[in-house]
C-alpha positions in Angstrom: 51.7 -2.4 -102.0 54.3 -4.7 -102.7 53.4 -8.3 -104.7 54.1 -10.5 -102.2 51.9 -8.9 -99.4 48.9 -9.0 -101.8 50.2 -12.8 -102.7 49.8 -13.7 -99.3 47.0 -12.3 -98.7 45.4 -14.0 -101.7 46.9 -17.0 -100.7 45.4 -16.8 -97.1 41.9 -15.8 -98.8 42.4 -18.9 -100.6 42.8 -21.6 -97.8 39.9 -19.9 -95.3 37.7 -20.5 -98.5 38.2 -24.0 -98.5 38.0 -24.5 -94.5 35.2 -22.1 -94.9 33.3 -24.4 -97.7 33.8 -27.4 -95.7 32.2 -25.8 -92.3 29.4 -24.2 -94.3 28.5 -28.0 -95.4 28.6 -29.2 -92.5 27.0 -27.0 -91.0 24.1 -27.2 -93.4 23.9 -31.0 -92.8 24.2 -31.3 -89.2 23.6 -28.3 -86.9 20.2 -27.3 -89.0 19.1 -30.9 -89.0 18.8 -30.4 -93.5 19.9 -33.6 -94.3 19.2 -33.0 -97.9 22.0 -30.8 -98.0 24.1 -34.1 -98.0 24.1 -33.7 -101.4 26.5 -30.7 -101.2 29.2 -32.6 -100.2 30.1 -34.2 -103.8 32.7 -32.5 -105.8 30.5 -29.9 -107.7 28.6 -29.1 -104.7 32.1 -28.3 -102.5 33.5 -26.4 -105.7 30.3 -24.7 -105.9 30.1 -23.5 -102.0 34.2 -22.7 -102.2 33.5 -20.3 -105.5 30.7 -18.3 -103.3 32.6 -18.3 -100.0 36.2 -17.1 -102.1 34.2 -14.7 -104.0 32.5 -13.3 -101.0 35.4 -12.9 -99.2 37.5 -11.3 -102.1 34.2 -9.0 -102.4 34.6 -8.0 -98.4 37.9 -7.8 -98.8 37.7 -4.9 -101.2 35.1 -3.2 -99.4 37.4 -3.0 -96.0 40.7 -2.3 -97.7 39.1 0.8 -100.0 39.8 2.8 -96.5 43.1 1.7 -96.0 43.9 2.2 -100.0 43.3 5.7 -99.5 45.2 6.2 -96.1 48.1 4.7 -97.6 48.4 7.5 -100.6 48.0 10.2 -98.3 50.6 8.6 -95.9 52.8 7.9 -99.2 52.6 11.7 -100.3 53.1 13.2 -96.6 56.4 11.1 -96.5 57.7 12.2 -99.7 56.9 15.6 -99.1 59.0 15.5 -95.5 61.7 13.7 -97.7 62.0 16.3 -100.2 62.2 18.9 -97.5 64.6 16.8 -95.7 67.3 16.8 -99.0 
């Protein structure tokens, strides 16, 4: 897979983490009535959320792609193969 597709991909993983963090807080505070969870929304507490949410998501990530990974190296060999008959 080439650098900049996984870049981008990172990249993407990246800003849904922090829209993420910031939905998960207020969700916490307002739709479950916790107002406790006010506290969340200092600094450590958003850097906190955003380092589970990335980490999750780079986690599921993973997990889906492992198909695809292997997909991928049998398309890669069945193409080289048809090229090397091809020459």
């Amino acid at each position: 897979m080439k650098k900049s597709i996984i870049l981008k991909k990172f990249y993407t993983t990246l800003i849904f983490s922090l829209v993420a963090s910031i939905g998960l807080i207020i969700h916490g505070v307002f739709f479950d009535l916790d107002f406790s969870q006010i506290e969340r929304l200092t600094i450590s507490g958003f850097i906190l959320t955003f380092i589970l949410v990335f980490g999750a998501l780079l986690i599921m990530e993973k997990i889906f792609d492992l198909e695809n990974h292997e997909e991928f190296i049998e398309l890669e060999s069945r193409v080289s193969k048809l090229e090397s008959k091809k020459r």
